[in-house]
FIMAR-719561 format. One line per 8 residues: number of its first residue (from 0); their letters; for each residue x, z, y of N, C-alpha, C, O. Coordinates in nm, 3 decimals, m for minus. Each point is the difference from the previous one (the first is absolute). Example, Ala and Ser with C-alpha at 12.3 -4.5 7.8 and 13.67 -1.06 7.14 Angstrom:
2
0 = AS = 1.319/0.780/m0.569/m0.089/0.000/0.119/0.090/0.000/0.120/0.104/0.066/m0.002; m0.139/m0.138/0.107/0.082/0.006/0.119/m0.077/0.073/0.109/0.051/0.017/0.111
This chain:
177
0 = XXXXXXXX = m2.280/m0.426/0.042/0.090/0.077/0.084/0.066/m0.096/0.098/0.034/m0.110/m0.045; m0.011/0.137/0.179/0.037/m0.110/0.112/0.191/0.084/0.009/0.011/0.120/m0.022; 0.101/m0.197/0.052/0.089/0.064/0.022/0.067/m0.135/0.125/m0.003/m0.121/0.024; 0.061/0.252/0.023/0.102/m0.075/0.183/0.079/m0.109/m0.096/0.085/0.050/m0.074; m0.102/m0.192/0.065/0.128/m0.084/m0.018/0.149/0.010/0.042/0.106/m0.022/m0.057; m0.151/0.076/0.213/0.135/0.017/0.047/0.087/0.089/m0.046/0.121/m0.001/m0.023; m0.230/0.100/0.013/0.068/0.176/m0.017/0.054/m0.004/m0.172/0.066/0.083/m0.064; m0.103/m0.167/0.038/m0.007/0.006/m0.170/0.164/m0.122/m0.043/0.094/0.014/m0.079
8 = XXXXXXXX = m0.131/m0.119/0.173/0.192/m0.041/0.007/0.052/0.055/0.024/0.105/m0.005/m0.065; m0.111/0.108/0.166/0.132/0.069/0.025/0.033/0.091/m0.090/0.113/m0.001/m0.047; m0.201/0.090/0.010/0.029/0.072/m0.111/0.063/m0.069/m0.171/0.061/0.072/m0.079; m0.087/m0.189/0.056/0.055/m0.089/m0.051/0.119/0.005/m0.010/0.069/0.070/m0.075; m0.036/m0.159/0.165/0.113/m0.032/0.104/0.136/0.140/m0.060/0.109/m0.015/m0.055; m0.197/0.162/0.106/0.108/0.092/0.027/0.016/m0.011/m0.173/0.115/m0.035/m0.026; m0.188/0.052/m0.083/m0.019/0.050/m0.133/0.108/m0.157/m0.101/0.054/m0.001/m0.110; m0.068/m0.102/0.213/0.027/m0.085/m0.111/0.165/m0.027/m0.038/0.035/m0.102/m0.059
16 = XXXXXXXX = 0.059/0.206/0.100/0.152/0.013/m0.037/0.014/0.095/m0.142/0.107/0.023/m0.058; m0.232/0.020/0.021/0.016/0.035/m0.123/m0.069/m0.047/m0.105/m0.022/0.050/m0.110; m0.018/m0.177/0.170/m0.031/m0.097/m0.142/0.081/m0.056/m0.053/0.109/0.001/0.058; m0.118/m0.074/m0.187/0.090/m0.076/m0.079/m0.080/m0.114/0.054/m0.120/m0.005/0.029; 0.238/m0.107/m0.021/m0.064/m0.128/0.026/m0.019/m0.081/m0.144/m0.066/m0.103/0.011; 0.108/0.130/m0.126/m0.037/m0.018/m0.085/0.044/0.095/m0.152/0.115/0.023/m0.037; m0.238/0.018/m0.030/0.004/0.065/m0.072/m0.049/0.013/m0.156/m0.120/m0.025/0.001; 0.154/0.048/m0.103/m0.069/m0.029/m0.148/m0.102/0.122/0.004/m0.075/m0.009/m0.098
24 = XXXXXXXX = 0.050/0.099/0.161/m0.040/0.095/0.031/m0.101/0.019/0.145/0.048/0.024/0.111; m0.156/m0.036/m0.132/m0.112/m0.087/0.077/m0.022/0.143/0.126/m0.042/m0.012/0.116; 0.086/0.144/m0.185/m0.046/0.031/0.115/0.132/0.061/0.089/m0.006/0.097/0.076; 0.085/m0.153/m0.096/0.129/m0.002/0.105/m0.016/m0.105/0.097/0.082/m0.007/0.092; m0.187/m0.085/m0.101/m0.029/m0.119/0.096/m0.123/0.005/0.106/m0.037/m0.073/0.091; m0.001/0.177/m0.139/m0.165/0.058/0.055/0.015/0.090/0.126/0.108/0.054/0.024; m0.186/m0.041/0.033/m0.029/0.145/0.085/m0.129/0.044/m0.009/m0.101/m0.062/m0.035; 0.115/0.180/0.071/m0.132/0.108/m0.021/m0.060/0.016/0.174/0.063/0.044/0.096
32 = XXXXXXXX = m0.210/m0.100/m0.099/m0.045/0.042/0.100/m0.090/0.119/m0.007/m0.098/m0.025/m0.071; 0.098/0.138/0.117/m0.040/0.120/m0.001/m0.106/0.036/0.130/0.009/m0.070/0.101; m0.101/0.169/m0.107/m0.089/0.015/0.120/0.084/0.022/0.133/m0.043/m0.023/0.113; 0.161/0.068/m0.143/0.054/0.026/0.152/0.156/m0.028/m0.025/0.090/0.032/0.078; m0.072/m0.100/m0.208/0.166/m0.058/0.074/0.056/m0.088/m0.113/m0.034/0.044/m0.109; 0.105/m0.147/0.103/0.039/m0.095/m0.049/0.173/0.027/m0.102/0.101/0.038/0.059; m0.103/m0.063/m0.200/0.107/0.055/m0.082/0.060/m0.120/m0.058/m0.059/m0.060/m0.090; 0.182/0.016/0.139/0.086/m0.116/m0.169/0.102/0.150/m0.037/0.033/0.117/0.020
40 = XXXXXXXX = m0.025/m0.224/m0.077/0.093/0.093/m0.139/0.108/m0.074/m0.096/m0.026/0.003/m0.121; 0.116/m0.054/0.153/0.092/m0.028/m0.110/0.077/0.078/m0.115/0.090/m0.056/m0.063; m0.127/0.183/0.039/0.067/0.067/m0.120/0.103/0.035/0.051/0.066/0.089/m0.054; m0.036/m0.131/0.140/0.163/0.087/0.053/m0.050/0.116/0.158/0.025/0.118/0.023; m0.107/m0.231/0.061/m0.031/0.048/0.106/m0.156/m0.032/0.045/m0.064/m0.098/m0.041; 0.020/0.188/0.122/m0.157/m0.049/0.025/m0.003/0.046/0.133/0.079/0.083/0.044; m0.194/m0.151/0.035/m0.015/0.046/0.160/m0.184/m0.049/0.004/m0.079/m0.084/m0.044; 0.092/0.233/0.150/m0.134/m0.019/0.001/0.008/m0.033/0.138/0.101/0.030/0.064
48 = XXXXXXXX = m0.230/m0.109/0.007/m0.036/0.023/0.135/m0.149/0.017/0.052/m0.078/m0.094/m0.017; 0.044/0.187/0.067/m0.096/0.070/0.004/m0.120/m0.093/0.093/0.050/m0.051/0.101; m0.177/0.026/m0.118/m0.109/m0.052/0.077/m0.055/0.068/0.087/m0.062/0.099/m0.040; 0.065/m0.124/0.178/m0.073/0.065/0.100/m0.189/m0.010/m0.042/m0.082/0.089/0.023; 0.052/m0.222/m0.087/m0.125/0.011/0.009/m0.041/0.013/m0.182/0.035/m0.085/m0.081; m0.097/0.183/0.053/0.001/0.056/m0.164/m0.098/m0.112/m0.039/m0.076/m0.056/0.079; 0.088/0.030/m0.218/m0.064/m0.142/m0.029/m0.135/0.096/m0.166/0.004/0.110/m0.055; m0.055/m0.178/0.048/m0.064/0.069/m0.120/0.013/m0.012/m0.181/m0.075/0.049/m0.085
56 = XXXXXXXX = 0.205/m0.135/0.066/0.010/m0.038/m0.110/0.158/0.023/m0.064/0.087/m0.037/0.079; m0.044/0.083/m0.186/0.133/m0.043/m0.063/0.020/m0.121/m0.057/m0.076/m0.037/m0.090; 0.180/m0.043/0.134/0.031/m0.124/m0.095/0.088/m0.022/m0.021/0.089/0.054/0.065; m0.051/m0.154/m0.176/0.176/m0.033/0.047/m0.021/m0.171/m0.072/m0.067/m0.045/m0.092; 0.174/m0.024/0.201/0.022/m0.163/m0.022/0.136/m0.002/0.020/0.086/0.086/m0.023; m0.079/m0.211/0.074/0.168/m0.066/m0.065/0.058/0.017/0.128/m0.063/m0.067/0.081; 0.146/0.122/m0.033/0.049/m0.022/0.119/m0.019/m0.118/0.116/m0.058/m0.004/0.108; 0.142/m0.097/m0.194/0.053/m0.157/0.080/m0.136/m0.056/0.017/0.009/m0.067/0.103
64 = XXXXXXXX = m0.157/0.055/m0.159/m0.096/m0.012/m0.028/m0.079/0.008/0.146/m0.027/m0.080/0.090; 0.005/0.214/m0.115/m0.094/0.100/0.044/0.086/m0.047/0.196/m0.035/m0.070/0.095; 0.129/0.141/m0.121/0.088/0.003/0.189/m0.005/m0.174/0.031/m0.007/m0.032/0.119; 0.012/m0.064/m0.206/0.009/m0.125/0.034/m0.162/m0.083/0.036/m0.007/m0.108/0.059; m0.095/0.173/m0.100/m0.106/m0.001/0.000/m0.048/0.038/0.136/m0.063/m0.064/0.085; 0.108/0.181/m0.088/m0.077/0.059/0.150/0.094/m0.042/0.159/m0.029/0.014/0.119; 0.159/m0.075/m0.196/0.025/m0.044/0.146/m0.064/m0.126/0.019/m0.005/m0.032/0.119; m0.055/m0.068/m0.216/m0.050/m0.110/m0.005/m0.136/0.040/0.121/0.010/m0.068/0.102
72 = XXXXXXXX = m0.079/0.123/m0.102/m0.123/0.067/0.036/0.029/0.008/0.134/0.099/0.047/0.056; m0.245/m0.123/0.009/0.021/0.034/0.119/m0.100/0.101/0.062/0.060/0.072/0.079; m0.154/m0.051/m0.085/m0.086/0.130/m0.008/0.087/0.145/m0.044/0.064/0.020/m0.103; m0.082/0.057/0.204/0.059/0.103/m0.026/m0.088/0.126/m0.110/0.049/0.085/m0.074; m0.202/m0.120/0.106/m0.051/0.065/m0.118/m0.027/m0.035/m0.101/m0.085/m0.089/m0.001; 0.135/0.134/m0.130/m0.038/m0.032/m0.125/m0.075/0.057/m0.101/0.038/0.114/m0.028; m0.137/m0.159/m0.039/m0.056/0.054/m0.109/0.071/m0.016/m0.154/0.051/m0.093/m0.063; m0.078/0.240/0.040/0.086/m0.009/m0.102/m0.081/0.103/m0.110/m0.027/0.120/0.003
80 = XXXXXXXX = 0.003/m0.228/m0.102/m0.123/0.066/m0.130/0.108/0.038/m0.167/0.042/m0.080/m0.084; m0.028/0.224/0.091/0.105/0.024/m0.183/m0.114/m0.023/m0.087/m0.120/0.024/0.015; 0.195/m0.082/m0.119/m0.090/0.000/m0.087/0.114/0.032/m0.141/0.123/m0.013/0.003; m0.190/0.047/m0.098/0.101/0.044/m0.119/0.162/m0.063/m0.016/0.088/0.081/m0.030; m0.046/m0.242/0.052/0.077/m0.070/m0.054/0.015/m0.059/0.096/0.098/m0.073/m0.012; m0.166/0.058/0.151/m0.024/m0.112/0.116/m0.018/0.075/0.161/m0.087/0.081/0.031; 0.212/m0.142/0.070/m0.049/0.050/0.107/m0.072/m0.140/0.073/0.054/m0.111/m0.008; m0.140/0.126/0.055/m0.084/m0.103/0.099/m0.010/0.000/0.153/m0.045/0.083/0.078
88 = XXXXXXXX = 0.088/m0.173/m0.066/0.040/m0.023/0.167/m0.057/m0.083/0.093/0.019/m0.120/m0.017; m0.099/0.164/0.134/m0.080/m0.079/0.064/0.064/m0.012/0.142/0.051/0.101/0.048; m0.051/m0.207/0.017/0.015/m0.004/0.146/m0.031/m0.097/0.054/0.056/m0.106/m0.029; m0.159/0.115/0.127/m0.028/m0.134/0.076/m0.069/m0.103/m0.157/m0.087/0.041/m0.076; 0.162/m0.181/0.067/m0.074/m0.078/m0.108/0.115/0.018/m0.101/0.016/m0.095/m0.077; 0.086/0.225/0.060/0.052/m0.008/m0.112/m0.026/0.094/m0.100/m0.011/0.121/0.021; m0.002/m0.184/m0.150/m0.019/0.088/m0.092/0.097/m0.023/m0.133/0.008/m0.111/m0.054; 0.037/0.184/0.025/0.111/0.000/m0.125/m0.026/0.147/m0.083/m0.080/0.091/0.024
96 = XXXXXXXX = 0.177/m0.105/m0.128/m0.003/0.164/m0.110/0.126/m0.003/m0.031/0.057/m0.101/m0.041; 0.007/0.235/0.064/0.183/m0.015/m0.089/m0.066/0.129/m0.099/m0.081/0.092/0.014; 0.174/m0.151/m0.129/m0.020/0.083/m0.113/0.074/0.153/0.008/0.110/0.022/0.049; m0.206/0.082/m0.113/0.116/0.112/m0.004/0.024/0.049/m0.149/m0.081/m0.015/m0.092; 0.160/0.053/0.086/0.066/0.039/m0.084/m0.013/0.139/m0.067/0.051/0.102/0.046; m0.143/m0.112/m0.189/m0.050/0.104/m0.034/0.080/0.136/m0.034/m0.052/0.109/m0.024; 0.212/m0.144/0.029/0.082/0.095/m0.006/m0.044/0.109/0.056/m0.075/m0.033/0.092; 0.087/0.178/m0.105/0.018/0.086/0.120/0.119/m0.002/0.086/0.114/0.006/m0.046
104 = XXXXXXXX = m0.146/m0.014/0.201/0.166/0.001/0.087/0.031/0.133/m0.034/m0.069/0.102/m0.004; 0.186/m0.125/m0.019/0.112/0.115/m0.054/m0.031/0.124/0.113/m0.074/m0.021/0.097; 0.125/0.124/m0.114/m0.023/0.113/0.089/0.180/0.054/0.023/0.065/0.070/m0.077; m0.032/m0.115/0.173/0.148/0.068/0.006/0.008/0.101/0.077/m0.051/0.030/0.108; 0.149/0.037/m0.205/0.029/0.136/0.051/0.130/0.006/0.016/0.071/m0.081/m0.060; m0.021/0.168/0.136/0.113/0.071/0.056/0.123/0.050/m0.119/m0.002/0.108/m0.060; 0.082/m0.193/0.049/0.055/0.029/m0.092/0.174/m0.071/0.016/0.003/m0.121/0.018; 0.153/0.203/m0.026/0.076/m0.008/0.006/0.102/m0.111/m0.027/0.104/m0.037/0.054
112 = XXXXXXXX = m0.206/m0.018/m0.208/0.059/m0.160/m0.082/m0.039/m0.079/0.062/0.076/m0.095/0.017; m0.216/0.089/0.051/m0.070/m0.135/0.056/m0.002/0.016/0.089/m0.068/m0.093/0.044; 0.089/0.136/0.012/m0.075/0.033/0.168/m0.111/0.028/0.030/m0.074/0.015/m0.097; 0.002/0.009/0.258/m0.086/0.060/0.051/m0.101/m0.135/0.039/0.026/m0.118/0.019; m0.159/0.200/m0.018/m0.075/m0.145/0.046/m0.125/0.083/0.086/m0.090/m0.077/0.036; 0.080/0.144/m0.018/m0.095/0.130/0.130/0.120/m0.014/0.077/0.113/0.004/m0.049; m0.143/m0.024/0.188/0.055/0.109/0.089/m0.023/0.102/0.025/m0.108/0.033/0.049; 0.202/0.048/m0.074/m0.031/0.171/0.031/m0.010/0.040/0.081/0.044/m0.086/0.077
120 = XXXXXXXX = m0.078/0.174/m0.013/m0.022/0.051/0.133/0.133/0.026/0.068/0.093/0.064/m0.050; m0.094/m0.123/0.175/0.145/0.009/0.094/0.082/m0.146/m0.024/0.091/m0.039/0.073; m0.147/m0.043/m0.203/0.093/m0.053/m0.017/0.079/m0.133/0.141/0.117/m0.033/0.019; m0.217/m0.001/0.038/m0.021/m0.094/0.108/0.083/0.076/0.116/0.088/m0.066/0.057; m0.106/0.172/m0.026/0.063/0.079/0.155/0.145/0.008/m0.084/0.106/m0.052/0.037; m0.122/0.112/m0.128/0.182/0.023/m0.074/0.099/m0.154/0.008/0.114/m0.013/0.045; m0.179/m0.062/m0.089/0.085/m0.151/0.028/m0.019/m0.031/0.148/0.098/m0.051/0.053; m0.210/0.071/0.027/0.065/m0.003/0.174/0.052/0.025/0.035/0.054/m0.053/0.097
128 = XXXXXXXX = m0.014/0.204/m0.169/0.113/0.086/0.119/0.135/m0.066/m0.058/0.100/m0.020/0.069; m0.112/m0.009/m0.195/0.151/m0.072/m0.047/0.024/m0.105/0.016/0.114/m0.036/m0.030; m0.226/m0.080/0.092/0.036/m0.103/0.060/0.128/0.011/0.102/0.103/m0.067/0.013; m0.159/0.187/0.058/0.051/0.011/0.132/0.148/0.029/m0.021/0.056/0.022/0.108; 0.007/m0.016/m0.192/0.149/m0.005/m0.040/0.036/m0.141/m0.002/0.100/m0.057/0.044; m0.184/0.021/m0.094/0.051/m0.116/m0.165/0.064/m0.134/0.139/m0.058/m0.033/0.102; 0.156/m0.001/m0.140/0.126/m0.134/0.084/m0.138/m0.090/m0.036/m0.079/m0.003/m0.095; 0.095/m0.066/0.221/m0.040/m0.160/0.004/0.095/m0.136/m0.024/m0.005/m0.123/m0.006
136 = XXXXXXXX = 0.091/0.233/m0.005/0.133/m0.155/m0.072/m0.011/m0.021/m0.124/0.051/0.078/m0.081; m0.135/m0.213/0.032/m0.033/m0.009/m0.161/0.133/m0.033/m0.096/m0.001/m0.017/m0.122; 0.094/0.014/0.194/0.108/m0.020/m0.087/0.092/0.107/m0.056/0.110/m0.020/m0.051; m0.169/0.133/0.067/0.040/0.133/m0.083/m0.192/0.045/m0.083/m0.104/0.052/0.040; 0.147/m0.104/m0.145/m0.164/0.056/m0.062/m0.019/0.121/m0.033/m0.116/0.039/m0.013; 0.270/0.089/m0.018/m0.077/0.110/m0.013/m0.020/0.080/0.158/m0.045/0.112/0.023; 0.094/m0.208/0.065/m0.007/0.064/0.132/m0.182/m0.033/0.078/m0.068/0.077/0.066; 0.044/m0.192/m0.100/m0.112/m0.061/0.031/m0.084/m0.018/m0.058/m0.071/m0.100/m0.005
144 = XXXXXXXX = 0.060/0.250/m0.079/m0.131/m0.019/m0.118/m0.020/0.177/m0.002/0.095/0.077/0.019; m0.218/m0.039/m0.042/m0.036/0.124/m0.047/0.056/0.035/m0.196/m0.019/m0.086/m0.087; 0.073/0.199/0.063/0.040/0.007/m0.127/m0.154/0.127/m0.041/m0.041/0.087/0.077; m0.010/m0.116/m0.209/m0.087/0.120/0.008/0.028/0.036/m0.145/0.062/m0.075/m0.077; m0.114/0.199/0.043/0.073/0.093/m0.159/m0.131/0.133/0.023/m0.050/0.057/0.097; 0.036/m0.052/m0.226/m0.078/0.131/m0.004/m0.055/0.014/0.089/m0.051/m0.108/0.031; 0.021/0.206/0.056/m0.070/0.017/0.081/0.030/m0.008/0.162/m0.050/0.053/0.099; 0.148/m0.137/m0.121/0.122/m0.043/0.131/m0.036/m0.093/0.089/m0.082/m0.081/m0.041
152 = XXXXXXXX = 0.123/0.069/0.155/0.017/m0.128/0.063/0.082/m0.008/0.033/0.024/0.118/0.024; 0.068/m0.175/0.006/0.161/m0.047/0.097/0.002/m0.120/0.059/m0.004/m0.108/m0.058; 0.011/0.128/0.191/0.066/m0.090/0.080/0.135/0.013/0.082/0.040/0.115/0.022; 0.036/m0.225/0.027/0.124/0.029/m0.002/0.002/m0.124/0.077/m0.086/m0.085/m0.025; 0.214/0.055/0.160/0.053/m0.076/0.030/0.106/m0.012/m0.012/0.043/m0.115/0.010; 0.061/0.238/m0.042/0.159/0.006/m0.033/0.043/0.139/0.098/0.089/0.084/m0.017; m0.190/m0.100/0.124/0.056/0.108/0.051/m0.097/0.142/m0.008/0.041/0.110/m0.037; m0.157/m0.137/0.073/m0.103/0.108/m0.076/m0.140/0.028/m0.125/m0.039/m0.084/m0.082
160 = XXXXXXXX = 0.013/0.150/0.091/m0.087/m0.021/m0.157/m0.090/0.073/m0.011/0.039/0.116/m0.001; m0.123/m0.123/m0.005/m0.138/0.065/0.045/m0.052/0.014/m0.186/0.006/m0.097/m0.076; m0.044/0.207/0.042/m0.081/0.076/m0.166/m0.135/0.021/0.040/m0.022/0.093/0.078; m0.077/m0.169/m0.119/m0.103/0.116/m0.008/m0.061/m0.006/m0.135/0.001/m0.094/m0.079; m0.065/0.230/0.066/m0.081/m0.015/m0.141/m0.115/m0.033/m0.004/m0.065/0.065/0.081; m0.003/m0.151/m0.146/m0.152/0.008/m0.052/m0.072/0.090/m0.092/0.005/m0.072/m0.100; m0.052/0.149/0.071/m0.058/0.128/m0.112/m0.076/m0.117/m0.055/m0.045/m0.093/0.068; 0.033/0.107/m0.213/m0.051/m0.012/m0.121/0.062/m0.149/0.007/m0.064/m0.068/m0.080
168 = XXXXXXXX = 0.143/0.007/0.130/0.034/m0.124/m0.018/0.091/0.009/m0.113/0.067/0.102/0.015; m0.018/m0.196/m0.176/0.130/m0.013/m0.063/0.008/m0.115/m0.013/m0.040/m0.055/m0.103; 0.098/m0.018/0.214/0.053/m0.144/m0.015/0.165/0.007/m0.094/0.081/0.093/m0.003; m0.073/m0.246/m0.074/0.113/m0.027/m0.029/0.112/m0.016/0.112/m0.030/0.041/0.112; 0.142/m0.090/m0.128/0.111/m0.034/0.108/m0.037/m0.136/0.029/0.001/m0.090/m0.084; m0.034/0.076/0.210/0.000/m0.147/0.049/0.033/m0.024/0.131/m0.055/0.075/0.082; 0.108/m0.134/m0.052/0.059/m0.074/0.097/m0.110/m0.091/0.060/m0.044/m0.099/m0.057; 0.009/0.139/0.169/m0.118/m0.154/0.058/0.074/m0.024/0.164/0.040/0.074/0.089
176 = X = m0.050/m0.215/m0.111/0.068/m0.034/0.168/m0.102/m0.040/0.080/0.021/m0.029/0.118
């Protein structure tokens, strides 16, 4: 299977704030590469980011590994062979294997204690329009941060405040700046 180097850091890149940088728990350190979009997962929170170009294989490796690997690479196309326990990586005259991890990656679901790890539909336009409130003065954080709850969004600068809902979304209460 050949996949975009480039396209495949960035998607990286967006996925790797929900890794653990270190973990007793091997697959909180991993990400899942999927035919059309890229998953970490720390048990609290997970983000996916989706591949423009669909690849033909599921795998999953170590995060720091795998993203540190392919920025090494200077060839933007890579071959890339799964095999049960082993991903294999070709480019230009490099060849290496990162191990995967026979675990199954967890499957998170939507749920009130842990949080959400799909984006639901709307969820992306609902935090734009509440950007568009939210203060750029970082020195008020509930002014300069989106608050989200159930199926909520809030943004707020002090003087107005913009709600919208997401359907089928149940996030916990969190505060993100």
């Amino acid at each position: 299977m050949l996949l975009n180097r480039s396209e495949m850091v960035t998607a990286l890149e967006a996925v790797k704030g929900a890794v653990a940088q270190k973990s007793f728990v091997p697959i909180l350190t991993h990400v899942l590469v999927q035919p059309t979009s890229v998953l970490a997962y720390n048990s609290e929170i997970g983000i996916r980011a989706n591949l423009a170009t669909p690849l033909d294989a599921t795998f999953n490796v170590r995060m720091d590994r795998f993203l540190g690997l392919l920025k090494a690479l200077r060839e933007d196309e890579v071959d890339i062979t799964v095999t049960d326990d082993k991903v294999h990586i070709k480019a230009g005259q490099h060849r290496s294997s990162l191990a995967q991890i026979k675990d199954e990656f967890p499957k998170p679901v939507v749920k009130t204690t842990s949080g959400w790890v799909d984006t639901p539909h709307g969820f992306k336009e609902a935090i734009e329009r509440c950007l568009m409130a939210v203060s750029s003065d970082e020195s008020n954080a509930a002014m300069s941060s989106i608050f989200i709850i159930d199926d909520k969004i809030y943004g707020s600068d002090g003087r107005r405040v913009i709600r919208c809902t997401v359907d089928g979304m149940e996030a916990p209460a969190v505060l993100i700046p």
